[in-house]
C-alpha positions in Angstrom: 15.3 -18.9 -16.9 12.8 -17.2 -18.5 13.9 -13.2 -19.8 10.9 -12.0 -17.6 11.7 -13.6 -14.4 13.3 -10.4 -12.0 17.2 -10.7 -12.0 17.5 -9.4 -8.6 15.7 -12.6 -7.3 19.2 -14.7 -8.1 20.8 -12.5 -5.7 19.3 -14.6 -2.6 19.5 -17.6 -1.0 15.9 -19.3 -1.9 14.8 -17.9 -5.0 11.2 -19.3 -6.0 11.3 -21.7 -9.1 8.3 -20.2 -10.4 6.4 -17.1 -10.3 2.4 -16.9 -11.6 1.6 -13.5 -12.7 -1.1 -10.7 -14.0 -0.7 -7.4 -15.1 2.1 -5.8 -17.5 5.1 -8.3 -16.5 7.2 -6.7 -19.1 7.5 -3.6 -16.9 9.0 -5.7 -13.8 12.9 -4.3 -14.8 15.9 -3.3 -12.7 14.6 0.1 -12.3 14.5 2.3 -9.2 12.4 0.5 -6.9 11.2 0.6 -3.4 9.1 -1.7 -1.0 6.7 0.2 0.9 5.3 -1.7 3.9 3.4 -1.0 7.7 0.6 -1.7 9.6 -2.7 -3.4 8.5 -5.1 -1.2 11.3 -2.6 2.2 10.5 -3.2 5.6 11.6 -5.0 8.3 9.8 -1.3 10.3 9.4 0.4 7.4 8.5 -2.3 6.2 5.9 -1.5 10.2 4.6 2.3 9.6 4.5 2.5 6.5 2.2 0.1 7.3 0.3 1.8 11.2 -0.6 5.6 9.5 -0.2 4.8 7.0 -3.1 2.6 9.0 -5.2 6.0 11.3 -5.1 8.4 8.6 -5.7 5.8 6.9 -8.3 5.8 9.9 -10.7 9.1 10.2 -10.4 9.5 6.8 -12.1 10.3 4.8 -9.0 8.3 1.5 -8.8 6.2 1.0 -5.6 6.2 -2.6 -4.4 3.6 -3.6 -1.7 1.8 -6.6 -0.3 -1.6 -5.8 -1.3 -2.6 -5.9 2.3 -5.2 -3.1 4.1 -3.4 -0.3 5.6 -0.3 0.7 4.9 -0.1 -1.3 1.7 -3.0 0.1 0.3 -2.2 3.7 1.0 0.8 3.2 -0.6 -0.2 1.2 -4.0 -3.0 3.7 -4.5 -0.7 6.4 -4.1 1.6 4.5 -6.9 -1.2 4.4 -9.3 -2.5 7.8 -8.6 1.0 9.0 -9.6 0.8 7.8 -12.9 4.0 4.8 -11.6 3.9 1.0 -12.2 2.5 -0.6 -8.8 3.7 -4.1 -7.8 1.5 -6.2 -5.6 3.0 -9.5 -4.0 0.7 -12.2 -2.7 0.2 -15.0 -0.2 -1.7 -16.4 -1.8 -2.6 -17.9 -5.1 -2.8 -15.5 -8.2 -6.8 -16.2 -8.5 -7.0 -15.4 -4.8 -7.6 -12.1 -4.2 -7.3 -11.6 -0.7 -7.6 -9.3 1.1 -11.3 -9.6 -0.8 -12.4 -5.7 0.3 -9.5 -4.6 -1.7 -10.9 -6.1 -5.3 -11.4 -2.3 -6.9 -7.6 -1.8 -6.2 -6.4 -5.1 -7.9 -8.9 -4.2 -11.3 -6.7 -1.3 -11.2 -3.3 -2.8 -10.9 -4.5 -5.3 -13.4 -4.6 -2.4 -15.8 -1.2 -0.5 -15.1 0.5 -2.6 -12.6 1.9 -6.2 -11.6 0.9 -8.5 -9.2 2.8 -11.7 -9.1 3.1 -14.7 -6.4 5.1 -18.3 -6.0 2.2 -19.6 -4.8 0.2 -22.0 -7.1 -3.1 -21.5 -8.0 -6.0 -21.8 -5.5 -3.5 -21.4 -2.6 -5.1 -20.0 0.5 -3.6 -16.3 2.1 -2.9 -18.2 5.3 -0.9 -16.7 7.8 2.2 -18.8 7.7 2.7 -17.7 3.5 2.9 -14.1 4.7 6.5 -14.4 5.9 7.7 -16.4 3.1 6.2 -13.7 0.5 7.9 -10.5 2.6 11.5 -12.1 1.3 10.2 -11.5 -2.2 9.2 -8.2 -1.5 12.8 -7.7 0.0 14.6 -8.5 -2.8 12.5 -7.0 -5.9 13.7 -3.5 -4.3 16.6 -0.8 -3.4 14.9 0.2 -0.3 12.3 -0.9 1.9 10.3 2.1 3.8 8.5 1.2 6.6 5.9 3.7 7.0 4.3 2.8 10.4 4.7 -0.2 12.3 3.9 -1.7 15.5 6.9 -3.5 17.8 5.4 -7.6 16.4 4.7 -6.1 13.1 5.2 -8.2 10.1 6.8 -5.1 8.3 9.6 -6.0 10.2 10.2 -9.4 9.3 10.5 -7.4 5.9 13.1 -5.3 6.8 15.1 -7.7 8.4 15.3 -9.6 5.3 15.7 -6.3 3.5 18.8 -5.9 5.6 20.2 -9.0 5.3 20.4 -9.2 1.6 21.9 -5.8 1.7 19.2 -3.1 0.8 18.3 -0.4 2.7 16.0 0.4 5.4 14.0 3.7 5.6 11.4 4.7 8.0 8.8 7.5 8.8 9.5 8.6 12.5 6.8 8.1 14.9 6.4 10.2 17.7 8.3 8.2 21.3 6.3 6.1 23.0 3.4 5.8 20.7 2.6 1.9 20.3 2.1 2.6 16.8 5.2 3.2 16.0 7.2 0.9 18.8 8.5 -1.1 16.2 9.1 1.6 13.2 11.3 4.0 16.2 13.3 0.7 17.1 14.7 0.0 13.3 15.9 3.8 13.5 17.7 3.1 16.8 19.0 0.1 15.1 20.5 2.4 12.1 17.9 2.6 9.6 17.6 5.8 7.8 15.0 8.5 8.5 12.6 9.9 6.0 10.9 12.8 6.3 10.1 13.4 2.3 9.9 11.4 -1.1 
């Protein structure tokens, strides 16, 4: 109920009762937004991509939503901040958690400039099971997931299945055929998600 709590969170069929918070929650609106997500253990290209991609999209004014995790994630809030945008880290974890821990300089950051907000209470551990529970968040704070690289039993695509299923779109940076990398990035194209080749 409260006038901070994301409007676009009603839409769906579990919406958490609470969210815990840090950083500039006034700036969490219905603006342009898109959830960038791929691989933890990337590739140097891909690292490249979503990092360049959302600085892009950042300084265009479109808010880059990510799940704080190595990889992918990282390249992609960093390119958000570097772009001058409002980054928006989800956790699984608890909000005093800061996991994962080597990433600590990039949550001071978004701190500062961004969001980072969870359902999880305080003290909550990042186990693994949380993970899929947060990515329906992540889903539905957004227009558009982008899945930048991911691997065919990535959790990026638990993401954009939910992303599909509550009627958002799914983009994705083309991988090269055959290369595990990208197994299961290649098979949401073939399914119909749309190819991005720019910001």
């Amino acid at each position: 109920g409260s006038e901070n709590y994301p409007s676009r969170l009603y839409s769906i069929e579990n919406p958490p009762p609470v969210l815990y918070y840090k950083g500039r929650i006034e700036r969490l609106c219905d603006g342009a937004a898109i959830t960038a997500i791929g691989s933890r253990k990337c590739s140097e290209a891909a690292y490249e991509a979503g990092y360049s991609i959302s600085y892009k999209l950042a300084s265009s004014g479109v808010c880059i939503i990510a799940g704080m995790a190595e990889g992918i994630d990282t390249a992609c809030t960093l390119g958000a901040l570097d772009g001058g945008g409002f980054p928006v880290g989800v956790l699984g974890s608890g909000i005093n958690i800061l996991y994962p821990f080597e990433n600590r300089p990039l949550f001071a950051r978004m701190f500062k400039t961004g969001l980072i907000i969870t359902e999880f209470s305080p003290f909550t551990e990042p186990k693994g099971v949380n993970f899929p529970i947060r990515n329906r968040i992540m889903a539905a704070l957004c227009d558009g997931v982008l899945v930048v690289e991911a691997r065919h039993a990535s959790g990026a695509l638990i993401t954009a299945r939910h992303a599909a299923e509550q009627g958002r779109d799914v983009f994705v940076v083309p991988g090269k055929p055959g290369d595990k990398l990208y197994e299961g990035s290649n098979l949401l194209l073939k399914d119909g998600a749309k190819p991005v080749l720019s910001a």
